[in-house]
C-alpha positions in Angstrom: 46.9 80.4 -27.6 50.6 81.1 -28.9 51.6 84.6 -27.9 54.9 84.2 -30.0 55.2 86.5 -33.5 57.9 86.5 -35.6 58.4 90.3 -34.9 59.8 88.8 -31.8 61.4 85.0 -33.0 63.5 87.0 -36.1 65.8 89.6 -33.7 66.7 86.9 -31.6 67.5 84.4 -35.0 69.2 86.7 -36.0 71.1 87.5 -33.1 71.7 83.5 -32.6 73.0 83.6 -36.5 75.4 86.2 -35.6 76.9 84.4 -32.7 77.7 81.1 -34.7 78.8 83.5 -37.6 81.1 85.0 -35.3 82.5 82.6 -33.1 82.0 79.3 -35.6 81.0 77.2 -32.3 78.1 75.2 -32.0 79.0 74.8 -28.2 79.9 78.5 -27.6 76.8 79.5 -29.5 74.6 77.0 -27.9 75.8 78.4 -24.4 76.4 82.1 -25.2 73.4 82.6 -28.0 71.1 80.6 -26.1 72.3 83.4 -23.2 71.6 86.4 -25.8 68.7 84.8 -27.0 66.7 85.4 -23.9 68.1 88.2 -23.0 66.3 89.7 -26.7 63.5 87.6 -26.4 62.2 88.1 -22.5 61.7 92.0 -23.2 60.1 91.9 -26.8 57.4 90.2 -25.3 56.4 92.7 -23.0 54.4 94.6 -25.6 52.8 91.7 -26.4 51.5 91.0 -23.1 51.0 94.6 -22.0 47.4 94.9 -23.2 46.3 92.1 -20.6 47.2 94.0 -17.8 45.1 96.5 -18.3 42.3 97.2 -15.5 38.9 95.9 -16.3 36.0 96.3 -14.1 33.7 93.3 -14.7 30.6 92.5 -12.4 31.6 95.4 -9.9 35.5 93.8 -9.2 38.4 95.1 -10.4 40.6 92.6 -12.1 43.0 92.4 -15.3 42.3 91.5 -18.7 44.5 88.6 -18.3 42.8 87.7 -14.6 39.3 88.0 -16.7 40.5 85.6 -19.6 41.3 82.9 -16.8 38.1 83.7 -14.5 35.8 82.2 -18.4 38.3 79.5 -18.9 36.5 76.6 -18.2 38.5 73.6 -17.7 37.1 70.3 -18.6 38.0 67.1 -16.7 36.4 65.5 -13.2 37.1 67.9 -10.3 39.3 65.6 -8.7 42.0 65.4 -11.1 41.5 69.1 -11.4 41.9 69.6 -8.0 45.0 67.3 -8.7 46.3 69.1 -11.5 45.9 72.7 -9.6 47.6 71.3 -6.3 50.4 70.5 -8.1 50.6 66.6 -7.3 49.5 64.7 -10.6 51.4 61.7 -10.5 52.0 59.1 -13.6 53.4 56.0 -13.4 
């Protein structure tokens, strides 16, 4: 699931455009852009995401949209390397 739209991608482009337009510095804009570009981008998502944290009451608890979207996602996979996976430790060599 991609919770990204362009309503929020094109403000911060556009903001990152600016920056190189403006200071004609890959390296200033890459450090300095890359700066304004979360600053734009960590609040438009908020609307996005509001409407999962909205209080649902499903089999008499009281949980979030968001909880209740990851209490029906089944993950697949043999419970140890789930148990792996959720602990935090999967190794590869």
């Amino acid at each position: 699931v991609n919770f990204v739209f362009p309503s929020q991608l094109i403000p911060s482009a556009i903001i990152l455009d600016v920056v190189l337009l403006l200071s004609n510095s890959f390296t200033f804009t890459a450090v300095a852009g890359a700066m304004d570009w979360g600053l734009i981008f960590y609040p438009s998502n908020w609307p996005v995401i509001a409407p999962l944290h909205v209080p649902v009451e499903y089999n008499g608890m009281m949980m979030t949209l968001a909880d209740l979207q990851g209490y029906h996602y089944v993950r697949t996979g043999t419970p140890e390397y789930i148990r792996m996976v959720e602990k935090g430790t999967l190794r590869t060599f």
